[in-house]
C-alpha positions, 0 to 999 in steps of 0.5 A: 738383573732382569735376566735372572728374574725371568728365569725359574730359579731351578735353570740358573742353578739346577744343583740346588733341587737335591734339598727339595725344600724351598722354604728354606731359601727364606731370607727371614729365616737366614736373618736371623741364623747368620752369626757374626762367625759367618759375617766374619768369613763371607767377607773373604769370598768371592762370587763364582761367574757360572756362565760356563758350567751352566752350558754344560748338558750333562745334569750331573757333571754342571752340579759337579764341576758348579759345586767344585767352583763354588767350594774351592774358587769361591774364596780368596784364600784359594790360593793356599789349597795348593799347599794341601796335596804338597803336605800329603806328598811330603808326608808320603815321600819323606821330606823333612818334617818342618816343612810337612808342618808348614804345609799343613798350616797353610793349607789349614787356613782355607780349609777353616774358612771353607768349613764356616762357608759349608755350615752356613750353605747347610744352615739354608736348609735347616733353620737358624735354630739347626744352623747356630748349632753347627756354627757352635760346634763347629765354628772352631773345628780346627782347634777340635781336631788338632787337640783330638790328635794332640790327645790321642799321642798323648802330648797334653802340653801341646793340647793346652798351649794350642787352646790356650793360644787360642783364646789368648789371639781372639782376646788380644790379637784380634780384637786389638788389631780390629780396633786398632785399625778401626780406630785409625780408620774411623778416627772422625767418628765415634766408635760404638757396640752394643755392650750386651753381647760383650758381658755375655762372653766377658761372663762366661770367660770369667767362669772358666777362668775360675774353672782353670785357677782352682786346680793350680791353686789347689795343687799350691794350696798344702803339702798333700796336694804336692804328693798326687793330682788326684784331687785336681784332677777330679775337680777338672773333671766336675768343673768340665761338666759345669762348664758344658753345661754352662755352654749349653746354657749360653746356646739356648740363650743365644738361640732361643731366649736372646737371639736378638742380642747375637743377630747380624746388625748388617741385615738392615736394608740398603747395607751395601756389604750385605751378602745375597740371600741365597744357598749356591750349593744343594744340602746333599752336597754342602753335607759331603763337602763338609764331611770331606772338608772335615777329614782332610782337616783331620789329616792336616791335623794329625801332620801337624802334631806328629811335626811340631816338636821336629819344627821346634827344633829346627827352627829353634823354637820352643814348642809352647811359643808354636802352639800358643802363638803360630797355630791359632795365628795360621788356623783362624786367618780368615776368620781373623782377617774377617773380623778386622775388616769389619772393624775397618767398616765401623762394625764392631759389634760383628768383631767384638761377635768374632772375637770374644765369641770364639774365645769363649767358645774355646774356654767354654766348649773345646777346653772342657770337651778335651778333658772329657775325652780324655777321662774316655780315653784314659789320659789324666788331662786336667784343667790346671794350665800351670802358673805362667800360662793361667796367669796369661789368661787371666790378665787378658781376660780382665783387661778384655773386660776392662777395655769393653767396659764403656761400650766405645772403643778408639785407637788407643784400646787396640794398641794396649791389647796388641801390646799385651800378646807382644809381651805374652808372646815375648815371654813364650818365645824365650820360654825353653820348657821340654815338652816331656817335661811339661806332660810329667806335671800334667798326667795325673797321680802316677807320674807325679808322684813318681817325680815327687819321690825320685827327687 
């Protein structure tokens, strides 16, 4: 340590002149940017030994060679970046189409992480106000961009399972896995969170699962409904634009007016896991990793939709129990592993952060964004997810907001949501519906009323 106080910053880490503002390194201003989002994904990193890069002479190949350590060695999870040039190579010499999709979901999972390490590095630069907005918009980039190609091939249904899927693994995987662990980990202690930020996020998924019952329960409500989706489909529409607005509500809420409820509780001093203070990689640089990070998520994700209905059917399972069940399982792992292990530390209000903060960015921001850019695009994707999966998302969102209710949380807890997606993911895995099938009642008014009247 005595070394490095001796040394000018700027000759232990040359790299990180390009941003020429060292104001931004403040420790006060990270305080308060850092989410539970970042604390989740720091717990899966590394620190880089830059001994050897910083003998290099060359000025630009030591800020090169020290931001390629740091971007793919400064994660456990490296091991798994192998299996991205694998996926491309498979994809350009023709090798079967289920193992281009199990490629690309490997090689998805530490691109996530990576994607949250970037948005945090630039945060250091910018300010918490700059870097929560990042994290709110990115924070579930792989989802995005996997629905984005899903719309763009028009397969709506799997746009639906993936979000759906989505939410249902945060509200009861994870958050049933992490308490269930931390339960049994901290079975002599008392567990306890903080219960505002639990009805924030508990608030919001309510909202938007009013937003997804009144389309299906609009298409039951009379005989005229049965004859067009007109009517559902503008509702999804105008309650997208509701739900948008909400979202950003919820931002200035968290950023501005409450930003106190939705900080890091790990900043006290003397917390041993606390992560240094400290940027590894310049803006400049954090910017085109993550620009560089984000199109190789797009090809990855565009592999991923092509392939999925050829894994279905050589794996022999349905392309709902893919979507709803694997893909949010191998596109959120780190972030997930995160959130458990901090339910392992006693920290369950970075968990609960993690968790219901994810879900309710997905109902709140990626669900109705989707439908938005589709009404661009052309494509009738509305927000009516049809009977069994709404009835899903409904009971888990309910006993979510059940089990948080007290502010305390044991074994006991976690067991019953891990045995609720179970059976949820029982119910999809027997589950054959055709995918074609399933976009015919999506569209819109013109197929609809097509299969009314050819029947």
């Amino acid at each position: 340590m005595a070394s490095n106080v001796a040394i000018p910053p700027h000759h232990q880490q040359p790299w990180l002149l390009e941003s020429g503002n060292p104001k931004s390194l403040n420790k006060e201003i990270m305080r308060h940017g850092r989410t539970a989002h970042n604390m989740s994904s720091s717990s899966l990193r590394k620190k880089s030994d830059l001994t050897l890069v910083s003998r290099v002479p060359y000025a630009c190949l030591r800020r090169l060679l020290a931001n390629l350590q740091e971007v793919f060695l400064g994660t456990r999870l490296f091991v798994l970046f192998p299996a991205i040039p694998l996926a491309i190579l498979a994809n350009c010499y023709g090798f079967g189409r289920p193992w281009i999709f199990a490629l690309s979901l490997l090689g998805l999972v530490p691109l996530a992480e990576r994607v949250s390490f970037l948005t945090e590095q630039i945060a250091y630069y910018t300010g918490p106000t700059v870097g929560g907005l990042l994290n709110a918009t990115c924070g579930n980039a792989t989802e995005l961009i996997i629905a984005i190609f899903a719309l763009k091939d028009r397969k709506i249904s799997v746009v639906k399972y993936s979000l759906l899927g989505s939410i249902l693994s945060n509200l009861l995987l994870v958050l049933g896995t992490s308490l269930f662990c931390g339960g049994i980990a901290n079975l002599s202690r008392e567990q306890k969170y903080d219960r505002r930020q639990a009805d924030v996020n508990s608030l919001l998924l309510l909202l938007a699962l009013l937003c997804h019952l009144l389309p299906m329960l609009f298409r039951y409500s009379g005989a005229l409904a049965a004859l067009t989706a007109e009517p559902a489909l503008q509702l999804s529409r105008a309650s997208s634009i509701v739900m948008l607005i909400g979202y950003v509500a919820y931002i200035f809420f968290q950023l501005w007016t409450h930003r106190q409820l939705f900080e890091s509780p790990e900043d006290s001093e003397g917390d041993d896991d606390a992560v240094e203070e400290t940027a590894v990689i310049g803006f400049w640089s954090g910017f085109t990793w993550l620009l560089g990070m984000t199109v190789i998520i797009a090809l990855l994700s565009e592999y991923v939709v092509v392939t999925i209905e050829d894994a279905s059917d050589s794996w022999g399972l349905s392309v709902s129990f893919l979507s709803i069940i694997l893909l949010p399982i191998v596109g959120n792992a780190a972030e997930h592993a995160g959130a458990i292990i901090f339910a392992f530390k006693n920290k369950l209000d970075i968990t609960l952060g993690v968790a219901l903060g994810s879900a309710a960015q997905i109902a709140m921001f990626v669900v109705p964004l989707c439908v938005i850019l589709a009404w661009i695009m052309g494509i009738n994707m509305n927000l009516d997810f049809n009977i069994l999966e709404t009835g899903s998302l409904a009971l888990s969102i309910i006993a979510t907001a059940f089990t948080l209710q007290d502010g305390t949380s044991h074994y006991l807890k976690g067991l019953i949501l891990l045995l609720f997606y179970i059976v949820i993911g029982a119910c999809f895995f027997i589950s054959k519906t055709p995918l074609n099938q399933a976009d015919i009642i999506i569209p819109g008014v013109k197929m609809t009323t097509e299969a009314v009247f050819s029947a």
